[in-house]
C-alpha positions as CSV (number, residue, x, y, z in Angstrom):
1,X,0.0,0.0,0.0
2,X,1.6,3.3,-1.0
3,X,1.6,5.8,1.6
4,X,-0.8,9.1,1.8
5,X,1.9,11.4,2.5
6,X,3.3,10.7,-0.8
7,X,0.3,10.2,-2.7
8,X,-1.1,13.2,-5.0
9,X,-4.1,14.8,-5.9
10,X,-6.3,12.9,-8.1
11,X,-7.6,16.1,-10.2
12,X,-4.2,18.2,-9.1
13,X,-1.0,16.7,-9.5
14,X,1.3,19.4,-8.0
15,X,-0.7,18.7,-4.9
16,X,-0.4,16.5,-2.0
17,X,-3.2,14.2,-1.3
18,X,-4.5,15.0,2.3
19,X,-7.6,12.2,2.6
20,X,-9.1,9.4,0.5
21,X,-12.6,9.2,-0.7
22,X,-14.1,6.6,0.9
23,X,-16.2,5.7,-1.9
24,X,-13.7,5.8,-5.0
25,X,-10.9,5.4,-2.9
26,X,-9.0,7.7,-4.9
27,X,-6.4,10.2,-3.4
28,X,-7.6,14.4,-2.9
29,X,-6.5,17.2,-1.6
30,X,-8.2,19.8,0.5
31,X,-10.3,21.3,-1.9
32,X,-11.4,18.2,-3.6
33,X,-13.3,16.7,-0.3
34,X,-16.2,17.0,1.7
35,X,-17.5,15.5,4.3
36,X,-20.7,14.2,4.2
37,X,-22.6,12.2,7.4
38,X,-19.5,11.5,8.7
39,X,-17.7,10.5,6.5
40,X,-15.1,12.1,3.6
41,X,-16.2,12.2,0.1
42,X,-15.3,13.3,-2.8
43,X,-17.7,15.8,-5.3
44,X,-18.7,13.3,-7.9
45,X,-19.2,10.5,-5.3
46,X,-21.2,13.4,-3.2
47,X,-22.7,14.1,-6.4
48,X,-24.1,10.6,-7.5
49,X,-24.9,10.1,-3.8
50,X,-27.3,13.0,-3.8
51,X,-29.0,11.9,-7.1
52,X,-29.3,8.3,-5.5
53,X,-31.0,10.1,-2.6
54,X,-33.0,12.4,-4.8
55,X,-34.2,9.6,-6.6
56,X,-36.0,7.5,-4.1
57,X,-39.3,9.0,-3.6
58,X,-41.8,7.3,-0.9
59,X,-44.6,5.7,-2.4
60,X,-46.8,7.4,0.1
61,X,-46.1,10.7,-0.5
62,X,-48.3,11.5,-3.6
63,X,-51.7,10.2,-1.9
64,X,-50.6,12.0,1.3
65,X,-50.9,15.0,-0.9
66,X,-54.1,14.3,-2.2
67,X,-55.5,13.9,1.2
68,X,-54.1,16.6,2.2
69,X,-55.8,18.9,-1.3
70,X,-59.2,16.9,-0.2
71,X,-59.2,18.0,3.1
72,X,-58.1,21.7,2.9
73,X,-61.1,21.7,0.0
74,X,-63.4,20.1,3.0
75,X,-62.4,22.8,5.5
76,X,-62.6,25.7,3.2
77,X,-66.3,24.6,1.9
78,X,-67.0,24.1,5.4
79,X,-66.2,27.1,6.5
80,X,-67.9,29.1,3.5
81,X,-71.4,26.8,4.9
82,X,-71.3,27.8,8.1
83,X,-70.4,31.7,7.2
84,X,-74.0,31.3,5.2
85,X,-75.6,29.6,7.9
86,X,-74.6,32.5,10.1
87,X,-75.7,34.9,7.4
88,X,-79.0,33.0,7.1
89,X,-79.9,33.3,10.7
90,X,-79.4,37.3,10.8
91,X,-82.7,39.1,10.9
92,X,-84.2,40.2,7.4
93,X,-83.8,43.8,9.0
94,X,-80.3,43.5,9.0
95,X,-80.2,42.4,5.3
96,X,-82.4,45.3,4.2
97,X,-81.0,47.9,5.5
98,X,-83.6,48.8,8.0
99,X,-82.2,47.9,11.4
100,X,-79.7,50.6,11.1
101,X,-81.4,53.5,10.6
102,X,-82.8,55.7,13.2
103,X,-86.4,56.1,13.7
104,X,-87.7,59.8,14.7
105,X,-89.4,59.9,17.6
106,X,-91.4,62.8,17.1
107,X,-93.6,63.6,19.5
């Protein structure tokens, strides 16, 4: 096994390699690693890790949505009933205009 110190950069040559991607397990300096959950990666093996992750979409997810669209539509008709319910139960005064005017009392 050759040893780190004298290893180079895998995309810089003139550079001396400071960590090994763990996934590759190809030699990088510095500015060629990340880590990532603990553990040191390279950028295209953080790269095709992300997409991997990106990828793998729960099944549930889409009807979760759709309940979720059904109920807001629920609660928002809901809401509009009882508003005109409410509405409904006002006296007709109210709705004509007539309960807020003031009457002369003339004597």
């Amino acid at each position: 096994m050759v040893d780190l110190a004298r290893e180079r950069c895998f995309h810089h040559a003139s550079r001396e390699a400071v960590a090994r991607c763990l996934s590759c397990r190809r030699s990088f300096c510095r500015e060629c690693v990340t880590e990532h959950q603990d553990r040191v990666l390279c950028a295209s093996c953080l790269r095709n890790l992300s997409e991997k992750e990106q990828d793998r979409v729960p099944r549930f997810r889409i009807p979760f949505q759709i309940l979720h669209l059904i109920c807001g539509f629920a609660f928002v008709w809901f809401s509009f009933y009882l508003l005109g319910r409410a509405l409904l139960l006002l006296p007709s005064s109210f709705h004509e205009g007539t309960l807020w005017k003031i009457e002369d009392l003339d004597p």
